[in-house]
C-alpha positions in Angstrom: 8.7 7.0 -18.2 11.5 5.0 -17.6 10.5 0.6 -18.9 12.1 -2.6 -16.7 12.1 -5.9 -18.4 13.3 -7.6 -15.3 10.7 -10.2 -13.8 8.9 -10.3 -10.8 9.1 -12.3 -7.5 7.1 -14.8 -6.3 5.2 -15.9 -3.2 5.5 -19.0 -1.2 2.4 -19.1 0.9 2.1 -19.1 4.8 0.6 -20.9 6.8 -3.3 -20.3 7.5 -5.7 -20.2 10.0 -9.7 -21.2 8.7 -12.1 -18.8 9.7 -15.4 -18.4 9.2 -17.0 -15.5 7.8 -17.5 -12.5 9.7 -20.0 -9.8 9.5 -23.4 -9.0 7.8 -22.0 -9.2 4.2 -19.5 -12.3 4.8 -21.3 -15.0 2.8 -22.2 -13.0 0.2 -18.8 -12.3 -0.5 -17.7 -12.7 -4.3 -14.4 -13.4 -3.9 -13.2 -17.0 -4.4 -10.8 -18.3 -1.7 -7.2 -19.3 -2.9 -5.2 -22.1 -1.4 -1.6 -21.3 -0.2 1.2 -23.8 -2.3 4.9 -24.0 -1.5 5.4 -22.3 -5.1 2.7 -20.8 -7.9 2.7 -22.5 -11.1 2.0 -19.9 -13.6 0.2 -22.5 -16.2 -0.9 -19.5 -18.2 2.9 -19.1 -19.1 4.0 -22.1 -18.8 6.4 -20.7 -15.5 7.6 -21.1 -12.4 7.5 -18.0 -10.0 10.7 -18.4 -7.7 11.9 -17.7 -4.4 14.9 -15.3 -6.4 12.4 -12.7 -7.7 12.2 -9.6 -5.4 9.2 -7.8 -4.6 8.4 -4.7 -2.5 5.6 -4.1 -0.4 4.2 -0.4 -0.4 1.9 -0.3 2.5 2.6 -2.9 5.6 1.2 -1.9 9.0 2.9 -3.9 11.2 1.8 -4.8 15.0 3.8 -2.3 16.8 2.4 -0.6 20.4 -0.5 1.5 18.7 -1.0 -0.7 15.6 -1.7 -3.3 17.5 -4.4 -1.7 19.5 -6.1 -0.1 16.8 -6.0 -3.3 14.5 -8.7 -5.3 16.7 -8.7 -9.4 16.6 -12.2 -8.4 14.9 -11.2 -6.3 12.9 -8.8 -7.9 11.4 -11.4 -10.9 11.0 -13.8 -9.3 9.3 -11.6 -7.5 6.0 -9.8 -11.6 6.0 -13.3 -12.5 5.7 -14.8 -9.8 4.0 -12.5 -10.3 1.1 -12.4 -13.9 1.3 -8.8 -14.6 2.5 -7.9 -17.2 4.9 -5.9 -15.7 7.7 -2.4 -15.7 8.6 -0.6 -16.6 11.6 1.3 -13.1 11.7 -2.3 -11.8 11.5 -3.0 -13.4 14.7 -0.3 -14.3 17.3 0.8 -10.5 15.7 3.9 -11.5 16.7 7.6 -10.1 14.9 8.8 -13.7 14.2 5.5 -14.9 12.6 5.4 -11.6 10.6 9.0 -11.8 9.0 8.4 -15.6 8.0 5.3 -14.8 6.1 7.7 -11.3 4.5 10.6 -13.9 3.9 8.1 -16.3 2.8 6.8 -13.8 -0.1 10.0 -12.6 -0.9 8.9 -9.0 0.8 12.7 -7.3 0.0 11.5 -4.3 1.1 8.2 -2.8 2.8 7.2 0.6 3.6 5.4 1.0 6.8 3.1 4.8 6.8 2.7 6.5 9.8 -0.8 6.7 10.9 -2.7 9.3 12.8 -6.0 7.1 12.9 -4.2 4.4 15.7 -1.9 7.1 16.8 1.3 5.3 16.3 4.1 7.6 16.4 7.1 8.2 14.4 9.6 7.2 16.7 7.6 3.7 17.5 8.2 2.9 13.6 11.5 3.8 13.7 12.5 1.5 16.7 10.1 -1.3 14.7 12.0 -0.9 11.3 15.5 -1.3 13.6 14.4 -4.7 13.6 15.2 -5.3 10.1 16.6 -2.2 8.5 17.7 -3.2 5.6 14.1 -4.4 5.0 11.8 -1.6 6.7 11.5 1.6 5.4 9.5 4.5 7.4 7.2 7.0 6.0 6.7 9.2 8.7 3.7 10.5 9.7 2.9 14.5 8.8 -0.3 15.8 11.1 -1.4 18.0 7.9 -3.7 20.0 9.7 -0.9 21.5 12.0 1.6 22.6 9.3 4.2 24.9 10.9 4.5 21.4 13.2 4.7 18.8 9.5 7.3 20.8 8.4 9.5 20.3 11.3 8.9 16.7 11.4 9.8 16.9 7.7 13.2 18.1 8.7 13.6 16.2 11.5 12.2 12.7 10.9 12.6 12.8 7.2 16.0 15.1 6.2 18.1 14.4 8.7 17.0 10.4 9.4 17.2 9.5 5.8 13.7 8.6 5.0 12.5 8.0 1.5 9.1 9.5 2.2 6.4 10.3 3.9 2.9 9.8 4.8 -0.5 12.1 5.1 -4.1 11.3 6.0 -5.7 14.4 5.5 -9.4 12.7 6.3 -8.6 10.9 9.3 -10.2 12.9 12.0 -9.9 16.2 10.7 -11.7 19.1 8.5 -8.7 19.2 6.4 -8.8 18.0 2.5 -6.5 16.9 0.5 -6.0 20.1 -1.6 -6.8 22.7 1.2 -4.7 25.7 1.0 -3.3 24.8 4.6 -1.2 21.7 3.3 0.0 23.6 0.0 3.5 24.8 2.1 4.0 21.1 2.9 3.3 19.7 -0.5 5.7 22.6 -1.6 8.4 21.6 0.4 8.2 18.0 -0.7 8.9 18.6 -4.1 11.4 20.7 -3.5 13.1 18.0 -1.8 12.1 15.1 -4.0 9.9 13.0 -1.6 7.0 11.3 -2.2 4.2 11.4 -0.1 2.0 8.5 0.3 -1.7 9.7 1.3 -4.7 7.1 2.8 -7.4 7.8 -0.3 -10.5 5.6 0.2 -14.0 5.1 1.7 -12.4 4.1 4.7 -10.6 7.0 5.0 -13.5 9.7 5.9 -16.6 9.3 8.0 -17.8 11.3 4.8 -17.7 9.2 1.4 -17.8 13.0 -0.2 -14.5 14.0 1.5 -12.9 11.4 -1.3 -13.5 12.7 -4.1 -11.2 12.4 -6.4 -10.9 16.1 -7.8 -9.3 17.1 -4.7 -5.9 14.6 -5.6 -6.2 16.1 -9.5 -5.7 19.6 -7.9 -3.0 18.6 -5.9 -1.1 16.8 -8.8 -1.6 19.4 -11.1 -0.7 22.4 -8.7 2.5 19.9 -7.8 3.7 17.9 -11.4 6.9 16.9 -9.4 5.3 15.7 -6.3 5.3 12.1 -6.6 1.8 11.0 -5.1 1.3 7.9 -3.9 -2.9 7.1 -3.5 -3.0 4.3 -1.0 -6.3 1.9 -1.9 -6.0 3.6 -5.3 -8.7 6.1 -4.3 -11.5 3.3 -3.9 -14.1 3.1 -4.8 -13.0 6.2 -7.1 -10.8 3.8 -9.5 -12.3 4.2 -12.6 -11.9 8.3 -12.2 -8.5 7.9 -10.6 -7.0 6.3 -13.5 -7.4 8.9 -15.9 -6.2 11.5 -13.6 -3.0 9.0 -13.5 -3.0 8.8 -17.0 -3.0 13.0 -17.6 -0.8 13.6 -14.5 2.2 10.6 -14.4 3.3 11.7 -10.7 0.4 10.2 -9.6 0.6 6.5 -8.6 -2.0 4.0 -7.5 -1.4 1.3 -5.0 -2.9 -2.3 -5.3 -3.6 -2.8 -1.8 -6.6 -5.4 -0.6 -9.8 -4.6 -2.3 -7.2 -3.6 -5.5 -5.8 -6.8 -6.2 -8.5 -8.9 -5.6 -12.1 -6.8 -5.2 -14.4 -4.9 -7.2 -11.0 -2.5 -7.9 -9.1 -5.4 -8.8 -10.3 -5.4 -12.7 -10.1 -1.7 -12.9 -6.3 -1.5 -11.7 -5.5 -4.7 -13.6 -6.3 -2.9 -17.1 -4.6 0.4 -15.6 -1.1 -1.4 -15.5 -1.8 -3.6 -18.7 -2.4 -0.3 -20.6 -3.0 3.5 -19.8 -0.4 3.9 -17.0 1.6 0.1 -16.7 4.7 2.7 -15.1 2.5 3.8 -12.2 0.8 0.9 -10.4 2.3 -0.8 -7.8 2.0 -3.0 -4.9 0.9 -2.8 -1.6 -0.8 -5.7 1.4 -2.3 -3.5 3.5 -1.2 -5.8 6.5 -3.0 -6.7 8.9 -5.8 -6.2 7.1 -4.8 -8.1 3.9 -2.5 -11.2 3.5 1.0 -10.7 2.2 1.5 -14.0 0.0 -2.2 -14.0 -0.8 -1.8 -10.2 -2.3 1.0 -11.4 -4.5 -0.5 -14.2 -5.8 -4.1 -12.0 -6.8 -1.5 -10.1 -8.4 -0.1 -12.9 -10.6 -3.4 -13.6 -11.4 -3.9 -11.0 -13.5 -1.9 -12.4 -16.1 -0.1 -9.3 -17.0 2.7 -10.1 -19.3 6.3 -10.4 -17.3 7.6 -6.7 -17.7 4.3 -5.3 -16.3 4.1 -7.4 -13.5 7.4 -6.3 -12.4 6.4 -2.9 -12.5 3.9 -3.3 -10.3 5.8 -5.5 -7.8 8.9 -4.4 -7.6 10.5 -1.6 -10.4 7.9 1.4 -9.9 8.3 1.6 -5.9 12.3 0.6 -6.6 11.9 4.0 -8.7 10.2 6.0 -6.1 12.1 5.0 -3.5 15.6 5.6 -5.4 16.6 2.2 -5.1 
């Protein structure tokens, strides 16, 4: 796998809101909160992080029509809370402005915003959203999985002939469908052929069923597909510690730092993952609205990884995927 020794960007933080914990398991919460600065003095180093150093964010669900429904006020509440974050203003007045200070603020240079079945947001709606900044947005468009002759149209049509750089499945989300049932093989088939990555929801919180996440299903996928680049959103959680080794024997296989993975119980985990067994295939995500943007940088930083593999995972890996 391919090595960067370019350095990673920096976070200036946003504005924030206090709340007050939220939820039954609020104050218990082991997570320490983090104040916002103007810019994060890496003492361990003896650095500065800067405004110049680009980062991209993997997984940003912004407040569009059907995001915004399905992303309640207390919702969004309780994972700030839950993982003890202070919350944003672009996580409350949800507003386009708020949200690209806070991505301008981070340095965001690119995001990738998934479709989503879950909300039902469709395609089309994050198209029209990413035309707000396009050199910044980038779509992954939603593929219903468990209607495949219909995927593989949108493939063509939202993917091909639109120029996307990839696309997104949630084979859990309200369906019987796994993530290596013989239904989806056709689709994962035609991705590789056409060099795509697909970017999957792989978590607790993506099945009503904790057993539907397993993570043998991903190994057959990624073994059945070795040039399928896989993307497992929330790193498989709470599956980390067996997702890394199926990383580490399978490198089209990437894990994404989202919320609980840059600062949770996954956090140490994924931390060791890109210091050591598979530094070329963890990267970034904030997992907005549910997740702070600066914040997520910053519990990145602070995992002291030396500056080659922290720019993997903030920047050069999803620069790779996405052929940048």
């Amino acid at each position: 796998m391919r090595r960067s020794r370019n350095m990673a960007a920096s976070a200036n933080g946003p504005s924030v809101i206090r709340i007050s914990a939220i939820g039954p398991h609020a104050a218990s919460s082991p997570m320490r909160r983090l104040e916002s600065s103007p810019t994060i003095q890496d003492s361990w180093k003896g650095r500065v992080m800067t405004e110049a150093q680009p980062i991209i964010d993997f997984r940003l669900r912004p407040f569009s029509r059907h995001y915004d429904s399905g992303f309640s006020d207390a919702m969004v509440r309780r994972f700030f809370s839950g993982f003890g974050y202070d919350i944003t203003a672009a996580a409350t007045d949800r507003s386009y402005e708020s949200l690209r200070r806070e991505l301008d603020e981070a340095n965001i240079v690119k995001a990738v915003l998934p479709g989503r079945k879950v909300y039902d947001t469709t395609n089309a709606e994050l198209f029209d959203y990413a035309a707000n900044d396009p050199d910044r947005f980038l779509v992954f468009p939603f593929l219903d999985v468990a209607k495949p002759d219909e995927a593989l149209d949108v493939i063509e049509r939202d993917v091909v002939e639109r120029g996307a750089k990839g696309v997104s499945i949630e084979p859990l989300g309200g369906n019987d469908v796994r993530f290596d049932d013989e239904r989806i093989l056709p689709i994962y088939e035609r991705l590789q052929q056409l060099g795509l990555p697909v970017m999957a929801t792989v978590s607790a919180f993506a099945s009503d069923l904790i057993d539907n996440t397993i993570p043998r299903q991903i190994h057959h996928v990624v073994r059945e597909f070795p040039n399928l680049t896989f993307i497992a959103s929330h790193a498989g959680w709470p599956w980390v510690a067996e997702m890394v080794p199926i990383a580490f024997m399978n490198t089209n296989l990437y894990l994404l730092a989202d919320f609980e993975g840059t600062r949770g119980n996954a956090a140490p985990e994924l931390r060791q993952a890109a210091e050591r067994m598979i530094p070329d295939q963890v990267l970034f995500g904030s997992s907005f609205p549910l997740g702070p943007i600066a914040q997520g940088v910053r519990n990145i930083r602070d995992w002291h990884l030396d500056e080659t593999e922290e720019r993997k995972v903030l920047h050069d890996t999803a620069a790779r995927i996405l052929g940048l």
